[in-house]
LUMRO-412694 format. One record per residue (C-alpha): residue number from 1; x, y, z. Coordinates in steps of 0.001 Angstrom, whole numbers, plus 500000, padded with zeros to 6 digits. Layout:
# residues N
BAKE  voba    east   north      up
BAKE   NUM       X       Y       Z
...
This chain:
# residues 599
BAKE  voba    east   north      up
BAKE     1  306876  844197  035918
BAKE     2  304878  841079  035955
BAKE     3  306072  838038  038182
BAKE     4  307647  835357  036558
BAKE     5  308218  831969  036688
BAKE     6  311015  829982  035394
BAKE     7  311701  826629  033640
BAKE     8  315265  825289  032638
BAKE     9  315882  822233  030498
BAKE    10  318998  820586  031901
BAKE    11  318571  817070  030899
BAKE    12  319430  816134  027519
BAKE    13  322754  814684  026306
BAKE    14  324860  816008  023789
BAKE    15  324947  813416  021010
BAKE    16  327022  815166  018749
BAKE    17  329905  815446  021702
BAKE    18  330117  812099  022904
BAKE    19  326682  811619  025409
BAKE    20  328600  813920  027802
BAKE    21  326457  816415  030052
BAKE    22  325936  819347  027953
BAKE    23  324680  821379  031086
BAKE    24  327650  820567  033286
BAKE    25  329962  821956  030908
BAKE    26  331819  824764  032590
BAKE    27  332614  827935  030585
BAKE    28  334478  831072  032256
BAKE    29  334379  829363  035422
BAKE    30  330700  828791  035892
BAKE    31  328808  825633  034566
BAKE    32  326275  826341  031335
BAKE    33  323615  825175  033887
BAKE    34  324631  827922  036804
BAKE    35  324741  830743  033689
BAKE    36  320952  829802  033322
BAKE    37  320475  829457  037152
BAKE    38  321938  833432  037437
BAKE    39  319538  834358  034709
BAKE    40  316472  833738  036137
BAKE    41  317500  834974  039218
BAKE    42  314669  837147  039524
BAKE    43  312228  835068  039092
BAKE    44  309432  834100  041946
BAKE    45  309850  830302  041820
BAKE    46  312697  827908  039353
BAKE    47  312425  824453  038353
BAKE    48  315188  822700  036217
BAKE    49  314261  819948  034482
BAKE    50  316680  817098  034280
BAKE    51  319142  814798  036156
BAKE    52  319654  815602  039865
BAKE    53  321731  818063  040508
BAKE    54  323362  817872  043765
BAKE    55  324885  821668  043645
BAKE    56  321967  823513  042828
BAKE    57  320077  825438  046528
BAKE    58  317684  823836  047718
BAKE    59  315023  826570  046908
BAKE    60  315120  825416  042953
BAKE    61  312667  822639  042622
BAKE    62  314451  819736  040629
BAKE    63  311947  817056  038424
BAKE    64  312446  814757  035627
BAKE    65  310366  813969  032411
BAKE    66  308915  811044  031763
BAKE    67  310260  809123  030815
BAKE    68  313657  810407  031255
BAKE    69  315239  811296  027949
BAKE    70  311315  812182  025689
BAKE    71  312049  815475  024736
BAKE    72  311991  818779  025431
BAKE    73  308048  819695  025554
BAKE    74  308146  816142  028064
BAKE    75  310460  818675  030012
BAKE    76  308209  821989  029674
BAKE    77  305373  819653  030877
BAKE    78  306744  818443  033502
BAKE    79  308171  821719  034994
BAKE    80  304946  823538  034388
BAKE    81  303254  820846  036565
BAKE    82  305738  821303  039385
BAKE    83  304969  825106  039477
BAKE    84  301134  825023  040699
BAKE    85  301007  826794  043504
BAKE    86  300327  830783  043515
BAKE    87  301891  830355  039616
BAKE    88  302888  833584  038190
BAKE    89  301108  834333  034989
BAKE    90  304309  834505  032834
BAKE    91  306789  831498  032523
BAKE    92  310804  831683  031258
BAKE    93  311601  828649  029131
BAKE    94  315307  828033  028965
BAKE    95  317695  825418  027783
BAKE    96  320911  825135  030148
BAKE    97  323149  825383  026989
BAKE    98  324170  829425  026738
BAKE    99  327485  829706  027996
BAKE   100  326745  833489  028023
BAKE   101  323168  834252  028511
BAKE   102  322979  836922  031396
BAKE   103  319701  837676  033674
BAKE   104  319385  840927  031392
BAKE   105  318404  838942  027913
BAKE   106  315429  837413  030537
BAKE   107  314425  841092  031810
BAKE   108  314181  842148  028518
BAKE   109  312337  839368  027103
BAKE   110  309833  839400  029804
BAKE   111  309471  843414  029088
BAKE   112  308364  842500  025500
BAKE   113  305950  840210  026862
BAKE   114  304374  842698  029218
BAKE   115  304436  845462  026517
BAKE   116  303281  843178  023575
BAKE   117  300892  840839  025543
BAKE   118  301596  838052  023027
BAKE   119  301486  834655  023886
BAKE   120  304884  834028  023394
BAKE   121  308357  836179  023090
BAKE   122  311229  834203  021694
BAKE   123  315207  835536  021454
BAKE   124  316782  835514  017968
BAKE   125  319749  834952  017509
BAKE   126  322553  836645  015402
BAKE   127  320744  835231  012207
BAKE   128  317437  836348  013315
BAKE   129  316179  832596  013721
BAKE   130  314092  832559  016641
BAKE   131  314899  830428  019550
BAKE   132  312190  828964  021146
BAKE   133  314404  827177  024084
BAKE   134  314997  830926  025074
BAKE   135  311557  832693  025744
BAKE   136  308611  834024  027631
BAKE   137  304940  832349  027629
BAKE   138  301734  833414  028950
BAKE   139  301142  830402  030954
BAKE   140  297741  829970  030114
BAKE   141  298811  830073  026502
BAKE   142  301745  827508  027275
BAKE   143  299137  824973  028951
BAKE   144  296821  824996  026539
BAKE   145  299403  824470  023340
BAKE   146  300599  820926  025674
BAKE   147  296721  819767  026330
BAKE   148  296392  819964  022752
BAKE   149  298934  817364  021894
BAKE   150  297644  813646  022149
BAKE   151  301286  812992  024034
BAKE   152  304237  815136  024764
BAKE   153  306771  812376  024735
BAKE   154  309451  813536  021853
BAKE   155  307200  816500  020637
BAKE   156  310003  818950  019045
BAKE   157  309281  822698  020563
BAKE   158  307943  823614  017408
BAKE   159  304844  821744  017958
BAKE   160  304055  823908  020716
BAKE   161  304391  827799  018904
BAKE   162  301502  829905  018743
BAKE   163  300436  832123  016480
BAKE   164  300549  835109  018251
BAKE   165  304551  835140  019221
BAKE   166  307182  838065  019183
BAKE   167  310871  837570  018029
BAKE   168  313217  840115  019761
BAKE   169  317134  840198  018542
BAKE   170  319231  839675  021582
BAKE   171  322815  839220  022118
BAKE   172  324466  836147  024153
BAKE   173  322131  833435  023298
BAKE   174  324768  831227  021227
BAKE   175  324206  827946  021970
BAKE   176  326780  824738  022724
BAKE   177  326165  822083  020300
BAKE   178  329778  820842  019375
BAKE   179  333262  820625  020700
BAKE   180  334556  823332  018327
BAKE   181  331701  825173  020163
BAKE   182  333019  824757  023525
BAKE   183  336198  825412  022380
BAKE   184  335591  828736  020212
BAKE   185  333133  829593  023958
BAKE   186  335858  828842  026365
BAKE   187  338643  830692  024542
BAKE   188  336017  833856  024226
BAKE   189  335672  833205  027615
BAKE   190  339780  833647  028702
BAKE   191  339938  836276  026086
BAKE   192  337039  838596  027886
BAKE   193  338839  837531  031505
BAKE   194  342297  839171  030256
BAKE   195  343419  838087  027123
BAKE   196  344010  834760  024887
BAKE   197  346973  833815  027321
BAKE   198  345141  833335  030128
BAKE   199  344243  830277  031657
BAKE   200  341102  828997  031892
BAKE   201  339661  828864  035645
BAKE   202  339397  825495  037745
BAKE   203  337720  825063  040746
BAKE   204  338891  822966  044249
BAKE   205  340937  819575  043636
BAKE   206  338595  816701  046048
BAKE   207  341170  814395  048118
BAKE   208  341744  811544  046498
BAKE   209  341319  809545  049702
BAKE   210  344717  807575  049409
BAKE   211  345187  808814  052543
BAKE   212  342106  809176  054473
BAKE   213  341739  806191  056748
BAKE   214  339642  803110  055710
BAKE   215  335745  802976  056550
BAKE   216  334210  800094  058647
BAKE   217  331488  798561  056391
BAKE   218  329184  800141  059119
BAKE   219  330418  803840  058707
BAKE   220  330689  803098  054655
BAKE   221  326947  802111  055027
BAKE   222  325674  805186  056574
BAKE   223  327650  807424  054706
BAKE   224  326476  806204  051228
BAKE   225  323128  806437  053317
BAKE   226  323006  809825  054456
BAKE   227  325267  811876  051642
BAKE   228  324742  810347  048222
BAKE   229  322181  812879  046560
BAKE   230  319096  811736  045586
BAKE   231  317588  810837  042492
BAKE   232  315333  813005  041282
BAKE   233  311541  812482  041879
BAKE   234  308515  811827  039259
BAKE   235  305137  810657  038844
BAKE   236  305585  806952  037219
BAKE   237  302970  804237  036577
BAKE   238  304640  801474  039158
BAKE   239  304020  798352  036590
BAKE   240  307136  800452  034809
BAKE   241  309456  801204  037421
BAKE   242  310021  798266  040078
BAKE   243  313340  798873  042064
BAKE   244  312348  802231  042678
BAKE   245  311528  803437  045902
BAKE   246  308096  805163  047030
BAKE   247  309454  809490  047257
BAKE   248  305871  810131  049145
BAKE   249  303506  807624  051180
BAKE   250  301120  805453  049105
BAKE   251  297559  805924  049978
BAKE   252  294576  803889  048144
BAKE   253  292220  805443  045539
BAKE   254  288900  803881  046399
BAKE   255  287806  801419  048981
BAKE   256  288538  797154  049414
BAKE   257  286478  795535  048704
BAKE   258  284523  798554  046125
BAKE   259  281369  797016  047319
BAKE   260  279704  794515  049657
BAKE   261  280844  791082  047652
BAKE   262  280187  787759  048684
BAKE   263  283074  785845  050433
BAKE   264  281667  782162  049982
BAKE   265  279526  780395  046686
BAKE   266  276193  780013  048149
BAKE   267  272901  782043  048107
BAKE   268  273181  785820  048968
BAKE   269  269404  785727  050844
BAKE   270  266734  788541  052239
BAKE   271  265438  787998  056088
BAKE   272  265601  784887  058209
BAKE   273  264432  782134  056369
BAKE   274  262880  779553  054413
BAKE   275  263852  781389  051321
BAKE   276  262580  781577  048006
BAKE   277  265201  780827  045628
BAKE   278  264836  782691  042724
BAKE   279  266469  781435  038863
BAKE   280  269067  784439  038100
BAKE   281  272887  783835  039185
BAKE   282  275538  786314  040857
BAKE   283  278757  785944  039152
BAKE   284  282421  787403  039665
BAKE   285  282490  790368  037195
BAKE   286  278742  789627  035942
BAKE   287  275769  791826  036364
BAKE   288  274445  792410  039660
BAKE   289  271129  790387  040575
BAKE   290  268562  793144  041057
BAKE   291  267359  793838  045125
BAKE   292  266218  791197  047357
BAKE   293  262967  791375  048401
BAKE   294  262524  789836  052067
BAKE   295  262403  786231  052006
BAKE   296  263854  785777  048533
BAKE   297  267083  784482  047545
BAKE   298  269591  784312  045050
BAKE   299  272369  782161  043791
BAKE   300  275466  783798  044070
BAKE   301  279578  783303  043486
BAKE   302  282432  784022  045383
BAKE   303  283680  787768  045068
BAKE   304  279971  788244  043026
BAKE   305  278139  791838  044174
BAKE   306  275501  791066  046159
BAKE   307  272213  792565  045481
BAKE   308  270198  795274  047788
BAKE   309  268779  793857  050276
BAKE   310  271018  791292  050889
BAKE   311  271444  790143  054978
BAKE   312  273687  787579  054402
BAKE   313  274979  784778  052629
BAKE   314  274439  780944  053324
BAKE   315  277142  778686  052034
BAKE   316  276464  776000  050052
BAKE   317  277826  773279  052503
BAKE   318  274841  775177  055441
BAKE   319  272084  774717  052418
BAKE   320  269486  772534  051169
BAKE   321  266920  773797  048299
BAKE   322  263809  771393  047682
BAKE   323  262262  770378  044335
BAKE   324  259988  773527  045033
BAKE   325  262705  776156  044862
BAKE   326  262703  776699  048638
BAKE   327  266034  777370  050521
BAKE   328  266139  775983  054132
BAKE   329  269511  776448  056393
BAKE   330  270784  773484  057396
BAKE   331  270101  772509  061249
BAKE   332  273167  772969  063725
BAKE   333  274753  775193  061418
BAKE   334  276342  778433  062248
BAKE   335  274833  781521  061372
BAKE   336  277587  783721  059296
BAKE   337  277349  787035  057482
BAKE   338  280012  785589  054785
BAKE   339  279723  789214  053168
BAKE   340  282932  791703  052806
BAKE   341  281593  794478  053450
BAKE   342  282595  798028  050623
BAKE   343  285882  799309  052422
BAKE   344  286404  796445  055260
BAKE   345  290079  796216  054255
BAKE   346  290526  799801  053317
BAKE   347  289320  803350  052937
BAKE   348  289748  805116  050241
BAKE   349  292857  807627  051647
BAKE   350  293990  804282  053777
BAKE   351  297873  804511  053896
BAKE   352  298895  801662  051498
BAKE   353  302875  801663  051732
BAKE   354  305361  804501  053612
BAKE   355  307755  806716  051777
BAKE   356  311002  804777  051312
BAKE   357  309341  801428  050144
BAKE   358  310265  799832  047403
BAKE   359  308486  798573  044024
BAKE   360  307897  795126  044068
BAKE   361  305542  792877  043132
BAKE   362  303736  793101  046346
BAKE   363  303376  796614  046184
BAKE   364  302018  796826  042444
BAKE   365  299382  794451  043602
BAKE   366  298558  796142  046500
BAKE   367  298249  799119  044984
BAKE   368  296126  798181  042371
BAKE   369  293517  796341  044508
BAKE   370  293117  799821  045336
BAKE   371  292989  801436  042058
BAKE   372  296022  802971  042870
BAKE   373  298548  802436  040175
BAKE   374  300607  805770  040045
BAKE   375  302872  807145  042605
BAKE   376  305650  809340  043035
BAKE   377  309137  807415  042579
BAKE   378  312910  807914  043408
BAKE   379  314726  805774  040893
BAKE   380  315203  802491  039635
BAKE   381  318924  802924  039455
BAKE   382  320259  802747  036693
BAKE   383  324344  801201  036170
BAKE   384  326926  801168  033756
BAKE   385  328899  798081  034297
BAKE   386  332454  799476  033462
BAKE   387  335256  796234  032975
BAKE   388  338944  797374  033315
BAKE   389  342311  795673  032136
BAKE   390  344135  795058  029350
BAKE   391  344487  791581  030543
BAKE   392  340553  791187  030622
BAKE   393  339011  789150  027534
BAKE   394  335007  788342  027231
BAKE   395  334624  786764  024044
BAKE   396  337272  784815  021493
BAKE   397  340332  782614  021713
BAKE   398  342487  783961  024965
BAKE   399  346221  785761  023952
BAKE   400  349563  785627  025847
BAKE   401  348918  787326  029564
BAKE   402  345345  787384  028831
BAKE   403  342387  785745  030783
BAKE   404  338528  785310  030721
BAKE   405  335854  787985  032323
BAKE   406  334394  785696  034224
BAKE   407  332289  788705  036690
BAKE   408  331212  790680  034103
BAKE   409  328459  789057  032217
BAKE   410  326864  787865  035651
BAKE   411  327371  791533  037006
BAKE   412  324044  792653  035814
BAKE   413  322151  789629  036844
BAKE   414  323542  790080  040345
BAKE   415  322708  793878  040470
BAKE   416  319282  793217  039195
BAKE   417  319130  791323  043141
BAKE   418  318765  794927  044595
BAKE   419  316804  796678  041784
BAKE   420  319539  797798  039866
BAKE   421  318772  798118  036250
BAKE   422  322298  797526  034166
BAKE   423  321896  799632  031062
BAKE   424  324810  798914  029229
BAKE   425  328585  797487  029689
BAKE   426  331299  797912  028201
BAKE   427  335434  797157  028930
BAKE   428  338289  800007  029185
BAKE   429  341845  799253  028355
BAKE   430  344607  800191  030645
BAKE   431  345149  804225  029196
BAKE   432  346419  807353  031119
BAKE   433  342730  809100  030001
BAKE   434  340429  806412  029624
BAKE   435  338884  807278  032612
BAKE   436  338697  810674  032378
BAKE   437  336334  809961  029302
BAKE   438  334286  807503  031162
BAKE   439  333565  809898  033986
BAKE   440  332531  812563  031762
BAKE   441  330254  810530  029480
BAKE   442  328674  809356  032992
BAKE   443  325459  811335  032656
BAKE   444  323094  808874  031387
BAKE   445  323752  806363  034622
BAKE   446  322817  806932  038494
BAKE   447  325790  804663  038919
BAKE   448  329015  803929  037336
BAKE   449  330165  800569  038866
BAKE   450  334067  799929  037807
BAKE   451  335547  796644  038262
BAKE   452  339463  797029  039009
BAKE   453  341922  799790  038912
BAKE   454  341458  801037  042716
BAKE   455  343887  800178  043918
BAKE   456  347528  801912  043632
BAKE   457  349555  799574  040949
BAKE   458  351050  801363  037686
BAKE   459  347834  800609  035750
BAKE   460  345231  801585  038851
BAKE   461  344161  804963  037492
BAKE   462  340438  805197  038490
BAKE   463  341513  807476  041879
BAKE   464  343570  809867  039875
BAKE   465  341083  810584  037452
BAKE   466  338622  810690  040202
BAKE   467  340304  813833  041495
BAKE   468  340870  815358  038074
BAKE   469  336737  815123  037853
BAKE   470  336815  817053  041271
BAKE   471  334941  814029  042530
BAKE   472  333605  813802  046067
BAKE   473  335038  810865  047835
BAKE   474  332487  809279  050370
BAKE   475  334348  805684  051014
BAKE   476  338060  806218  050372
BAKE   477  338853  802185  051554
BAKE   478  337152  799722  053272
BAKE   479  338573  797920  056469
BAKE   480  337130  794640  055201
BAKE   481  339128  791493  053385
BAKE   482  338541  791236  050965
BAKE   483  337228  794816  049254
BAKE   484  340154  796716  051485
BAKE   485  340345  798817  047809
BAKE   486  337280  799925  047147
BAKE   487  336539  803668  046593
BAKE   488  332888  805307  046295
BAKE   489  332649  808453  044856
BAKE   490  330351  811007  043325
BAKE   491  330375  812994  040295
BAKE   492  329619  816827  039825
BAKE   493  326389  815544  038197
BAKE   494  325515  813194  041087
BAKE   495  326592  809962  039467
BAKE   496  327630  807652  042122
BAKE   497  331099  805208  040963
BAKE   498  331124  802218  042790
BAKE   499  335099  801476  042362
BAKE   500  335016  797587  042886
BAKE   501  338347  794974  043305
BAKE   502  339538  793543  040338
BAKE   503  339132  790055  041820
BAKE   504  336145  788789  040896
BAKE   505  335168  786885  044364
BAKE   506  335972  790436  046133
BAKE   507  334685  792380  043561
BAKE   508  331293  790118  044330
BAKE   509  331250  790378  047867
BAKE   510  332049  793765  048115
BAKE   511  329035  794794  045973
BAKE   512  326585  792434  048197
BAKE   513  327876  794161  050939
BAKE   514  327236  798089  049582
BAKE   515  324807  797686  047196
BAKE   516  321140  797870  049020
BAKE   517  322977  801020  051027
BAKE   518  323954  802844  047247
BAKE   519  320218  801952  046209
BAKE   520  318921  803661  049832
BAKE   521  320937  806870  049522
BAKE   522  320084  806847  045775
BAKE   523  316056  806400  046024
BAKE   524  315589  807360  049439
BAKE   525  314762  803515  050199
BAKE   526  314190  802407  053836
BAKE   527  317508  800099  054491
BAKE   528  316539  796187  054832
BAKE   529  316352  794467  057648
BAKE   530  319691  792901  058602
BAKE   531  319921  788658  058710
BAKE   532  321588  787637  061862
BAKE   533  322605  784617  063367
BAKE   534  325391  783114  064872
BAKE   535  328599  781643  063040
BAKE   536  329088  777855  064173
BAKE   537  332429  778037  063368
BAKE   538  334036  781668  063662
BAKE   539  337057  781363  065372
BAKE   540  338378  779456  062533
BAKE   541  337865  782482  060228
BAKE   542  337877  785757  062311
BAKE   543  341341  787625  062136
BAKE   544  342551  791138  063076
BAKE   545  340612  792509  060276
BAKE   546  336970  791677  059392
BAKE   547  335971  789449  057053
BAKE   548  333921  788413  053952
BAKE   549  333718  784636  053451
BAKE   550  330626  782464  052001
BAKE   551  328791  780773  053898
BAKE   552  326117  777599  054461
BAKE   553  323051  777366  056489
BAKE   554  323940  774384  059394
BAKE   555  320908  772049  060164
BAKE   556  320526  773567  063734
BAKE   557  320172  777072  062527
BAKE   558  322887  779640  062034
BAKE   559  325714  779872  059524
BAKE   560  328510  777404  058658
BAKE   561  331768  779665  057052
BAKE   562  335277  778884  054561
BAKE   563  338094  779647  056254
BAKE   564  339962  779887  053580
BAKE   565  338882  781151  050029
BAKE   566  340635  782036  046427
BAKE   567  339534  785541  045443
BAKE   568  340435  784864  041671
BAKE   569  337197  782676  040713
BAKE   570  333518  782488  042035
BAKE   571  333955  779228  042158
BAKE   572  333845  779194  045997
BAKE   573  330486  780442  045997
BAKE   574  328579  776979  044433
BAKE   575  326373  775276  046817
BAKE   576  326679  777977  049264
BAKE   577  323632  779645  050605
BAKE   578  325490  783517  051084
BAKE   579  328248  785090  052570
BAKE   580  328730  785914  056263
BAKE   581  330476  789155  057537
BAKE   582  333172  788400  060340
BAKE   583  334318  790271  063080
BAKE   584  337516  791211  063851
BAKE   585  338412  788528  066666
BAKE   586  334836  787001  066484
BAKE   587  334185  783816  068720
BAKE   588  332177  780616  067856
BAKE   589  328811  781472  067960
BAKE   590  328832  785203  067790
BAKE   591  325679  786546  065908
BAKE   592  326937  787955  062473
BAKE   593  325204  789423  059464
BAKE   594  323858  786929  056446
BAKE   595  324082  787906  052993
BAKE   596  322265  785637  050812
BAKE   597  322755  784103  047163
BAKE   598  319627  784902  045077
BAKE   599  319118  782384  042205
């Protein structure tokens, strides 16, 4: 049988259930993305398409269209690219939403292809309309039906069909779509298992971490670090994606200067002189002066090619040109090449930036001076600010028990600090479920950051449902004051929740204090350096427990702290320069980290 290849499409949200991650879904015990995983078993190589899947072997090559969320021929695309090498001349398309597809529907669809030689083999379904999610391509066919499209950014599948295709009727292809459809699937499900009775199965309950002990903010650090699972990678023009971090070093396109350019004004000249100066001009981004011939001369403009022939440049402060059009040198001055020379400040191939770095502005403009202006890219990360509490309130006249959001329209500003990109945010009342709905409809967000309800009150549910999601609980506390509640977690998808304090000054210091770690785990971002110095005043502040206070930067260098702060308001935090992190028992003077207030 011929070798195959294999593509699944596990990144699209289910609109008509909610946004929630249609792939994830698990019917009769297994996930609808693991039941297309098992099909394509025997394929050579698998890529799946989609949202970074934490659970899935290491083997199965993960990538992401671009953008994120175009379609699914944007998906084909991009899986087809990631399987270049030794690619097998047939490919499997499949879309991770068949509770009940089995690896024999792909054996047999790959035995019509071999048998038929058509360029495509598509599954029908019980009403014989063919299902072009569920197939077989020539690849050769498949490549050439995506070149032909000006852009495969939401292209429907049709678009792609060739006229030579073969429909084959095949059982177990019934897609998801709806809940009735996961209902009707997972009740066939416990009916095939043993009957309509029969419960559905779960999988492992994760600790909740009430009682695992609390994590310094060192050991919360490395752990969000080392375990959180990365985002997946893609090919991204960087003007588009700053906050992201580099997934492969950065190496420059074509050479700095691109050819010998003059690094003063003056007169680009031929041989020692007197020179004679000729009329035409060398401008910045203007035609280049034909070749020098020895003892000739041309006026020329900083960063203007320099013609053949060229020896050097005189500046204009080293020159003197008579009435007659002859350049002399100046006596007593030096003699300079004032040329930069093609590829002085880099090679083409030159290593521009490491893997880990992050987009910035620096970076795009690096990279560009080098014609480089694509790269490979973990990320930005992308949050959904979550608000909790009935008694919460951002807009309109303030009820009995109520009070003002004061955190959560500055939230995204202050994520933005650390390249987090805040795509929407929204407030949850104080329900039993709530939460269980906001963890499912997660999917669209690298982060879910939740303000309040960690902690263990009557109306702190965020822990329980947590463990109902079978969450995996990296920080279960922190052994820091304030921020003693927090809880990081992440989701079967491998959406990170950042659980934050309700108080908004702990709340605030507690994501200064995790945040550029959640973005290196995330995006595979080298960690920044740390800002240390020593606190003036610490044995006013230190206690048994380590501290978060803000600070001010003292005349003589160093850190000024509060000793005592109100947790309830940000207002503590005007005209102060950052917040310092104390020590248990810390002495005046000791060096302690600096966490600075952008603007």
């Amino acid at each position: 049988m011929t070798a195959a290849d294999a593509i699944i499409l596990a990144g699209g949200r289910a609109s008509r259930m909610g946004g929630v991650d249609k792939p994830a879904i698990v019917i009769g015990g297994r996930s609808m993305l693991d039941a297309a995983v098992a099909a394509v078993a025997g394929c050579v190589r698998t890529v799946v398409v989609g949202p970074h899947r934490p659970e899935l072997d290491a083997e199965i090559r993960q990538v992401r269209e671009v953008p994120p969320g175009s379609g699914p021929v944007a998906a084909v695309d991009a899986g087809l690219r990631a399987l270049t090498a030794a690619a097998s001349p047939l490919v499997v398309v499949l879309a991770a939403d068949m509770p009940f597809l089995t690896d024999a529907v792909v054996v047999e669809l790959i035995r019509h292809a071999n048998e038929s030689g058509a360029d495509a083999v598509f599954a029908a379904d019980e009403s014989g309309r063919p299902q072009y999610l569920t197939g077989v391509w020539r690849r050769s066919a498949l490549a050439a039906a995506i070149a032909k499209l000006d852009s495969p950014v939401n292209q429907p599948m049709k678009a792609l069909v060739p006229t030579d295709t073969v429909t084959v009727a095949m059982p177990g292809i019934a897609d998801v779509d709806t809940d009735e459809h996961v209902q009707r699937a997972q009740t066939a499900a416990r009916m095939a298992e043993g009957g309509a009775g029969s419960p559905a199965p779960t999988s492992a309950v994760a600790a909740p971490g009430r009682d695992r002990p609390a994590l310094t903010l060192d050991e919360a650090r490395n752990t969000l670090r080392a375990h959180l699972s990365p985002l997946t990678v893609y090919r991204a023009d960087l003007r588009s994606v700053r906050g992201a971090a580099l997934a492969a070093p950065l190496s420059a396109m074509g050479p700095l200067p691109r050819f010998d350019v003059s690094a003063m004004d003056g007169y680009a000249v031929a041989g020692d002189g007197p020179w004679r100066l000729r009329r035409d001009i060398g401008f910045a981004g203007g035609q280049r002066p034909v070749g020098l011939l020895t003892g000739e001369a041309v006026r020329i403009a900083t960063g203007a090619h320099v013609p053949d022939g060229t020896t050097h440049v005189v500046r204009d402060e080293f020159a003197r040109v008579e009435a007659d059009k002859t350049l002399y040198r100046l006596p007593d001055t030096p003699l300079r090449d004032d040329i930069r020379r093609s590829g002085e400040d880099r090679t083409r191939g030159d290593l521009i930036a490491p893997e880990g770095t992050l987009v910035n502005a620096t970076l795009i403009s690096a990279a560009a001076s080098v014609e480089t202006t694509e790269a490979l890219v973990r990320g930005p990360v992308r949050a959904r600010i979550v608000m909790t509490g009935d008694e919460i309130r951002s807009r309109g006249p303030l009820h009995a028990g109520q009070t003002r959001d004061s955190i959560g329209p500055v939230l995204p500003d202050m994520l933005s600090w650390y390249g987090i990109h805040t795509i929407a945010r929204v407030h949850l009342r104080d329900t039993p479920n709530g939460f269980d709905e906001v963890l499912t409809a997660a999917s669209d967000c690298d982060v879910l950051v939740i303000v309040g309800a960690t902690g263990g009150g009557a109306a702190d549910q965020l822990r329980s449902a947590l463990t109902r999601a079978n969450a995996r609980i990296l920080v279960p506390r922190l052994r820091l004051r304030p921020g003693g509640s927090t809880v990081v977690a992440e989701l079967r998808t491998g959406t990170a929740v950042l659980g934050l304090p309700g108080n908004p000054f702990a709340a605030v210091a507690t994501l200064m204090a995790l945040a550029p770690a959640l973005v290196n785990g995330r995006t595979g971002s080298l960690p920044p350096r740390a800002l240390i110095g020593p606190l003036r005043n610490a044995s006013e502040i230190a206690g048994p427990v380590p501290r978060i206070v803000p600070a001010r930067i003292t005349e003589n260098g160093g850190w000024h702290g509060d000793a005592h702060i109100r947790t309830t308001h940000l207002g503590g935090l005007i005209d102060r320069d950052g917040l310092v992190i104390v020590p248990a028992e810390a002495t005046d003077g000791d060096r302690v980290e600096f966490l600075p207030l952008q603007t």
